[in-house]
PAMAR-779597 format. One line per 2 residues: number of its first residue (from 1); for each residue x, z, y of C-alpha. Coordinates in pm, 1 decimal, decimal comma, padded with zeros to 6 digits, m for minus. Example, Ala and Ser with C-alpha at 12.3 -4.5 7.8 and 13.67 -1.06 7.14 Angstrom:
1	01230,0/00780,0/m00450,0; 01367,0/00714,0/m00106,0
END
This chain:
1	m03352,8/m04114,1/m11896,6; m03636,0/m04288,4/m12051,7
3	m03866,3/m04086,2/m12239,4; m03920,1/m04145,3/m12640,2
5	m04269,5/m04323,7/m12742,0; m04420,9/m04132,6/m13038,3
7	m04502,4/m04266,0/m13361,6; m04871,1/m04223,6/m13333,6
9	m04853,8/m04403,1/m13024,9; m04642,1/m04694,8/m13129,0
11	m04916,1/m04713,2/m13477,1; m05177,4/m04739,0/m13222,4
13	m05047,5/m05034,9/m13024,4; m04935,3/m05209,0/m13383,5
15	m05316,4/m05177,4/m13483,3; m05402,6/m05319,0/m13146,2
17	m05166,9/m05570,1/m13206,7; m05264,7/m05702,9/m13569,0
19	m05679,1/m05719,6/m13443,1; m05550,5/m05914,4/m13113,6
21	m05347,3/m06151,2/m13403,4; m05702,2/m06127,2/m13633,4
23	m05928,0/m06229,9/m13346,7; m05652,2/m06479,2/m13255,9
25	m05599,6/m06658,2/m13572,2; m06045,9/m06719,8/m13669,3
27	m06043,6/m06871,8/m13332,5; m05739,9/m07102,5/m13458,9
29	m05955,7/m07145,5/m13747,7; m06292,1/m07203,1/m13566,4
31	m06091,4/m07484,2/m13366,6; m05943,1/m07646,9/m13594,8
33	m06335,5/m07710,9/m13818,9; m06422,6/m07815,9/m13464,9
35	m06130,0/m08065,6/m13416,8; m06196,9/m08169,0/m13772,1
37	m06578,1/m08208,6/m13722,3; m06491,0/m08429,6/m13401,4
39	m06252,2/m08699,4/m13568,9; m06413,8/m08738,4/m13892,1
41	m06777,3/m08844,8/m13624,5; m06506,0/m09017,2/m13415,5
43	m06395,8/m09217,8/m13698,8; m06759,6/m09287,7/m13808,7
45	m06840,0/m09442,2/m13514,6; m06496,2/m09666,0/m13476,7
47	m06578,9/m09744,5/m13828,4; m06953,0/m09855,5/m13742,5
49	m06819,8/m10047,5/m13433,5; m06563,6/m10267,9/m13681,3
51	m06873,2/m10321,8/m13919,5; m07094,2/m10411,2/m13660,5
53	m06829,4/m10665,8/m13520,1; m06779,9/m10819,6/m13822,4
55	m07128,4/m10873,3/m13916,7; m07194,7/m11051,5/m13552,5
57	m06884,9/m11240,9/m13649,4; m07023,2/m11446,3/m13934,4
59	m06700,1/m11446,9/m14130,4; m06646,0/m11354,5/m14501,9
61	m06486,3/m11056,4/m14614,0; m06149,4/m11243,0/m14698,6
63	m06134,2/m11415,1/m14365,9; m06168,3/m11066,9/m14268,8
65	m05873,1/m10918,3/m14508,5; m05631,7/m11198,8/m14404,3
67	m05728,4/m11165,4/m14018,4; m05633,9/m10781,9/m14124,9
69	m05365,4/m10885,4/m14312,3; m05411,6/m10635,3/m14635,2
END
């Protein structure tokens, strides 16, 4: 017959538990500035690519917007 756990032990493993789920969730966090960080300088340099294309293009900014279509 399996022997009962006691309380004290069982509070132990739930505080375990809930600094595993701390430590867990400001990594989340921490990853997800990163992630952030990375697209918005991803999208920086797409957007600085497009500019730079359109400037060695020699057309206007409408020829531009109906090429784009907006």
């Amino acid at each position: 017959m399996a022997r009962m756990r006691s309380i004290s032990s069982i509070e132990t493993e739930i505080s375990k538990v809930e600094s595993d789920l701390l430590k867990a969730q400001e990594r989340v966090d921490s990853l997800s500035a990163r992630l952030l960080e990375l697209q918005k300088t991803k999208q920086e340099i797409e957007a600085k690519k497009v500019m730079d294309a359109f400037r060695k293009s020699g057309k206007s900014i409408q020829e531009l917007m109906t090429f784009l279509e907006v």
